[in-house]
N, C-alpha and C positions, 0 to 999 in steps of 0.2 A: 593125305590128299583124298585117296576115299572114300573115311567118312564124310570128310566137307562134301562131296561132289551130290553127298546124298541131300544135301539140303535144298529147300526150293531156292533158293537167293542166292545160287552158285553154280555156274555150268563149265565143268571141264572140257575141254575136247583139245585131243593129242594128234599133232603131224607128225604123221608115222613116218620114221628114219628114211624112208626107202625115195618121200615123195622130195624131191631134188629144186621144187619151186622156189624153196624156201631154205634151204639148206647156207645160205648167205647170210641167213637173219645172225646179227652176232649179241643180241642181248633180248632180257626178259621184256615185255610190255602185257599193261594192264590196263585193258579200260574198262575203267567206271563210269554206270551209265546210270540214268534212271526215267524219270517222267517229266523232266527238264532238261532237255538235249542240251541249253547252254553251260547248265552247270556239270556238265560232262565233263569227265579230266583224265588223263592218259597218266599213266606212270611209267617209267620205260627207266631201267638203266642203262648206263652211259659208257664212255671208257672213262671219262672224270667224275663219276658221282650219279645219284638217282637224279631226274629230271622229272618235274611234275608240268604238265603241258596242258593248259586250258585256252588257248586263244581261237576262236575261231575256226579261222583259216585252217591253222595245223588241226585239229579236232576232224577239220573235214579228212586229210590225209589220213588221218589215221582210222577214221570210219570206214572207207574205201577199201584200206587194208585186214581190217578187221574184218571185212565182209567177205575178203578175198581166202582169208585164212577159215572164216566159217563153214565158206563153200568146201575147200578143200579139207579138212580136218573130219577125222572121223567120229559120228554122230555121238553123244554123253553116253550109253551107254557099250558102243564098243572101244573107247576112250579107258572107263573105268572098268573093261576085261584087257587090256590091253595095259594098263596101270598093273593089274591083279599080275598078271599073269610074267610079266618083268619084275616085280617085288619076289615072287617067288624063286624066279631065278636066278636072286642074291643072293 
C-alpha cells in the first residue's frame, strides 16, 4: 500500500482509529472517479457480495460521503507515516 500511495493516480488517506465519526462504517468502499463525473462508479462491499454502484442518485451519496471522509482523514502524507509506522509494529 505504500508504494502504490506513491503514485500520482492514487491517494491514500487513513481515519485514524481514535476518530469515532466513522467508527459504524462496517465495510471497504472505493470511488472511482475521473473527468466524467457520470461515469463515476462506487465499489463498496456488502454483507452478500461486492456491489458496483453507478446510478446517479446513489453516486451523489456517496460523493457527499467521500467528501465527509476527506475532510476528516488524515492528509496523504501523514496517512503513509501512519501506514509506515503500524507496519512496523507488526
Amino acid at each position: 500500500m505504500l508504494d502504490l500511495s506513491e503514485a500520482g493516480h492514487i491517494t491514500v488517506r487513513v481515519i485514524p482509529f481514535t476518530l469515532e465519526r466513522f467508527d459504524d462504517t462496517g465495510s471497504a468502499m472505493i470511488y472511482a472517479g475521473g473527468g466524467i463525473p457520470r461515469l463515476d462508479t462506487v465499489v463498496r462491499d456488502a454483507p452478500h457480495g461486492t456491489v458496483f454502484i453507478d446510478a446517479e442518485a446513489q453516486l451523489g451519496v456517496f460523493r457527499t460521503l467521500f467528501r465527509r471522509v476527506e475532510a476528516s482523514s488524515l492528509d496523504p502524507e501523514q496517512s503513509r507515516d501512519l501506514i509506515h509506522n503500524l507496519a512496523k509494529e507488526l
